[in-house]
Structure formats: structure tokens, C-alpha cells
VEXVEX-964594 format. One record per residue (C-alpha): residue in one letter; x, y, z. Coordinates in steps of 0.001 Angstrom, whole numbers, plus 500000, padded with zeros to 6 digits. Layout:
N
AXYZ/...
//
This chain:
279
X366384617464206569/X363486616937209189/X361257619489210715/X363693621659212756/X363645624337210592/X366597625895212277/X369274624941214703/X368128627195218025/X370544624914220377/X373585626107217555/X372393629827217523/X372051630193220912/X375659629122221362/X376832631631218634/X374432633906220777/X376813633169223828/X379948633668222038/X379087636401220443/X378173637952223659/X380917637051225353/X378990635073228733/X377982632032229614/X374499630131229588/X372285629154232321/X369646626169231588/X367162625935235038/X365154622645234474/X361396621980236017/X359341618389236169/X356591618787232949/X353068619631234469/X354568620475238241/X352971621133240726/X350144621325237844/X349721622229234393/X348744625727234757/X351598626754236870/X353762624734234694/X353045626546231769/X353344629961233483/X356758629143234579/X358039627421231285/X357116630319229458/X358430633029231894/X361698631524232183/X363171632861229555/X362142636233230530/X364190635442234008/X367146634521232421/X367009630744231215/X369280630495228142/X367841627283227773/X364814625114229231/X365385621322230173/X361851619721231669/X362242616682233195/X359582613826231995/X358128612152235101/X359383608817235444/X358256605714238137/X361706605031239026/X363854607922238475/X366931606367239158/X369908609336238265/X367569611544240497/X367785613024244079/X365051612568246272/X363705616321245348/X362976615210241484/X361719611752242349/X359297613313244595/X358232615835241640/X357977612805239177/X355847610878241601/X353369613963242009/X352830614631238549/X352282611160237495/X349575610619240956/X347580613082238046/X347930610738235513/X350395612652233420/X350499611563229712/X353087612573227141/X350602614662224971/X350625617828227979/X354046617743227253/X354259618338223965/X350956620513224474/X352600622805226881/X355867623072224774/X353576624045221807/X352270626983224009/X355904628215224595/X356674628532220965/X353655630683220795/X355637633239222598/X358938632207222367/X360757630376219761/X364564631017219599/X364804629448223224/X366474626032223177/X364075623551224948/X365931620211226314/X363936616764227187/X365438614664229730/X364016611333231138/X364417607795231141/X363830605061228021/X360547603443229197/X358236606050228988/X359795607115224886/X359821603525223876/X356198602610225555/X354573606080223087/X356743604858220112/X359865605812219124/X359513607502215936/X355945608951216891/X357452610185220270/X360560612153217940/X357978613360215651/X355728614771218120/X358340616215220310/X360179618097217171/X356671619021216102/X355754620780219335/X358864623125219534/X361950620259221232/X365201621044220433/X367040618141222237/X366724614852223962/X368817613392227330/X367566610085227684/X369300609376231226/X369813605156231355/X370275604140227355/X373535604431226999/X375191604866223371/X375707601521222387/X371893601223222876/X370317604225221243/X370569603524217453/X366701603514216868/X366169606516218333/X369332608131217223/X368291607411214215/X364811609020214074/X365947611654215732/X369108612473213135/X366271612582210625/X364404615325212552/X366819617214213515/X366527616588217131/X370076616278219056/X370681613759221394/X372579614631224329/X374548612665226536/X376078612549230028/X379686612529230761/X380633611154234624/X383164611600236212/X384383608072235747/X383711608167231947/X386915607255230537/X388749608011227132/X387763604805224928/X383962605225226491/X384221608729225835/X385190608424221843/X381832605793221820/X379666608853222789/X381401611227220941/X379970609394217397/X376319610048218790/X376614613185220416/X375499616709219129/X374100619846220410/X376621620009223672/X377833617326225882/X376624617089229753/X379008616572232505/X377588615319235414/X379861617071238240/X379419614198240985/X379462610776240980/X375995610088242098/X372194611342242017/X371342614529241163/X370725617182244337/X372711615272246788/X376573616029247114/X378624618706246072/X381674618517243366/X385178618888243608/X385986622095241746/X389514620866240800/X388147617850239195/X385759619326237258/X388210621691235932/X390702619227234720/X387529616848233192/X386078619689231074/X389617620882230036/X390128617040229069/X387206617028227420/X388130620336225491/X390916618438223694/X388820615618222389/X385334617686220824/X384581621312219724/X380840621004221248/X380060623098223923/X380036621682227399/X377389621816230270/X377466621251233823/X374870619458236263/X373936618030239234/X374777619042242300/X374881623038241678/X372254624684244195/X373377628053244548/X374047631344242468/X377823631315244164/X377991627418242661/X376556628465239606/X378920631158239404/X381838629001240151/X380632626064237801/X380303628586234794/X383706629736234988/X384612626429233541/X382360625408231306/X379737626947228300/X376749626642230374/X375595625608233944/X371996623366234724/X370656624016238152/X367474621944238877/X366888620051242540/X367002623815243397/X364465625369241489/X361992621838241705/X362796622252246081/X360931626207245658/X357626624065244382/X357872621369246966/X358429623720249501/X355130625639248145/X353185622311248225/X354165621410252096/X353552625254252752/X350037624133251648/X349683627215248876/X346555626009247453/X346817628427244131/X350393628770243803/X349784632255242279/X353351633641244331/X355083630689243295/X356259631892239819/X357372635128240836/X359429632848243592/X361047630420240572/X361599633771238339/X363665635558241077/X365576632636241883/X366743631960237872/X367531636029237671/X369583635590240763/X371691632559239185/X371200634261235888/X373273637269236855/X376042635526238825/X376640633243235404/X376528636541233466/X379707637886235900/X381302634743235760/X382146635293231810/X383389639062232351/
//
């Protein structure tokens, strides 16, 4: 098998059952608001809460975001980001921390423009559990499916709302780690979901797959987060935690040195209301 030595995305789930609760994955644009900061909030979330870690990779043209992520992307990449922080900062993480789950989710351009197999390689080398590439659908993703079967690396996809049975049995065949169901039809950050709906889609999506299920987009709240996890294995909260940053950047902190004590309290507040949602 590849380098993944072992399966932390798997254990953690076992981790969740075992424990009788539900998981909470808080995601943060890579290098924002810079790559000191960064760092000292990837590798105090877990400490706050995080069951799992996604980091968004900065994109040009975010499309599946809300304004508050485009606007993160678009910083970060004013700095010239490059890949190799990423994997870099991930790296440092594992120095501390490595039974976390850490999830990568961006777009196709900037994976294919490093190199597929290098990008794989370098991203299961550094410490990356999984990969949501957000506009290549299933149909599309053989190359990189196929590198990243041979590391070990799970690829995760989206389910919409409007993703319907025969579409849903095509992304089945790829999927592993847990499936993502995308709670609204639209960008992330903007409307709310219909709690009904999302109900009777995850239950629907019980009966076809035995891999855990996670929620996104739209949840901004601990009360949301709370009322999202009762469904599903694990909630994703992220325009909400990237909006504490922003709002540090227009209140012109020049240091930021409150700002991760800010992001840590809000993830232990969500944290505990998807901990009571499982009792």
C-alpha cells in the first residue's frame, strides 16, 4: 500500500462510535491571514475541539465559495502563496499531532498545474489524510483517483441536494473516507438549509453506503451545528470561522496575537453543542 501508514480518517470514526458523539471538522484558508497565524491555529484546533481539519487551498476563482472564502483565497494568494507552505505547515502539525484527520479541499487547476502524482505524493508525505477537489466531478477524476488509491489518500466527494440516485451510484465507485453533503443548493456561507430536507437526503443516503456522512455549507452557528449533527456523523462549519479573521483584518489588528484565542473559543463553543447533540 502507499505511504499512509494508517487510516486516521477510519480511526477517528471508530473513535466517534466508540464514544458515542458526533464530529466537528472547522475548516481555515492555508496561510490566512498569514503563515504564522495559520500555523498557530491549525495546530491548536485540535486542542479546541476539531475532530478533523479541512484547509481550504486558495483558488483565483473559487466558484462553490461564498464571498467570505473567496475573499480569504484572494488574500493569501496577493502573498504569492505556493503549494509547498501547505504541505510545510501540515508537516508542522504532525509534529504535534498525528491521529487528527487533515482534509484538502480546492479546485482542479491549482493540483493539475503542480502535477498530479507529485501533488498526491507530497500531500500524503506531509501528514494529508483526504482530498475534496470541488469542480472535477467523478467521471473526470481517474488520474488522480488513481494516484491517490495508491497512497492511500481518500477522495471525497460532494453530494447536493439535487444529486440524484443513478449520479449518486457514479460517486459511490470513487468515494471513500465519508461522503459530503452540501446542505443548500448554492455557495458556501450564503443561505440556510431546510432541516427536513436534509434529514430525508442523509437518511436516503444511509440506505445506499455504510460511509459516514458530513454536513456543509451554510452552518454558522453552534445552535446549527447542533441541529445539523443530530443527523449526520459529523458537521463542517467554515465561512464562520474564516469571517473571525476577516473581521480581525478590517479591525486593522496588525499582529493578530488575540485572534487565535478568538478562532479556539469559537470551535469549543460548536465543539460542545455537537458533543450534546449525540447524548
Amino acid at each position: 500500500m502507499g505511504n499512509n501508514e494508517y487510516d486516521r480518517i477510519k480511526d477517528r470514526f471508530l473513535l466517534l462510535k466508540k464514544e458515542k458523539r458526533k464530529g466537528l471538522i472547522p475548516f481555515i484558508t492555508a496561510s490566512d491571514p498569514n503563515i504564522d497565524v495559520f500555523e498557530e491555529i491549525l495546530i491548536g484546533l485540535p486542542g479546541s475541539g476539531a475532530d478533523f481539519i479541512e484547509i481550504g487551498i486558495p483558488f483565483s476563482d473559487p466558484m462553490a465559495d461564498g464571498p467570505s472564502i473567496q475573499l480569504s483565497s484572494r488574500r493569501v494568494l496577493q502573498k504569492k502563496f505556493r503549494l509547498k507552505e501547505l504541505f510545510q505547515s501540515v508537516s508542522k502539525l504532525r509534529k504535534t499531532d498525528n491521529i487528527t484527520p487533515v482534509i484538502l479541499m480546492g479546485y482542479y487547476n491549482p493540483i493539475f498545474t503542480f502535477g498530479i502524482k507529485e501533488f498526491v505524493s507530497r500531500a500524503v508525505r506531509a501528514g494529508v489524510d483526504a482530498l475534496i477537489v470541488v469542480d472535477l466531478p467523478p467521471e473526470e477524476a481517474d488520474e488522480l483517483y488513481q494516484h491517490a488509491i495508491n497512497e492511500n489518500l481518500h477522495l471525497i466527494f460532494l453530494i447536493a441536494p439535487t444529486t440524484n440516485e443513478q449520479r449518486f451510484s457514479v460517486i459511490l465507485e470513487k468515494a471513500s473516507g465519508f461522503l459530503y453533503y452540501v446542505s443548500i443548493k448554492g455557495i458556501t456561507g450564503t443561505s440556510s438549509a431546510n432541516m427536513t430536507e436534509v434529514k430525508e437526503k442523509i437518511n436516503f443516503i444511509r440506505t445506499k453506503t455504510s460511509l459516514p456522512v458530513a454536513v456543509g455549507f451554510g452552518i454558522k452557528n453552534a445552535k446549527q451545528a447542533y441541529e445539523f449533527a443530530k443527523y449526520s456523523d459529523v458537521v463542517v462549519v467554515g465561512s464562520a470561522i474564516v469571517d473571525i479573521i476577516s473581521k480581525s483584518i478590517k479591525d486593522g489588528e496588525k499582529d493578530f496575537t488575540s485572534l487565535p484565542s478568538k478562532v479556539f473559543s469559537f470551535v469549543h463553543t460548536l465543539s460542545k453543542e455537537v458533543l450534546r447533540s449525540g447524548s
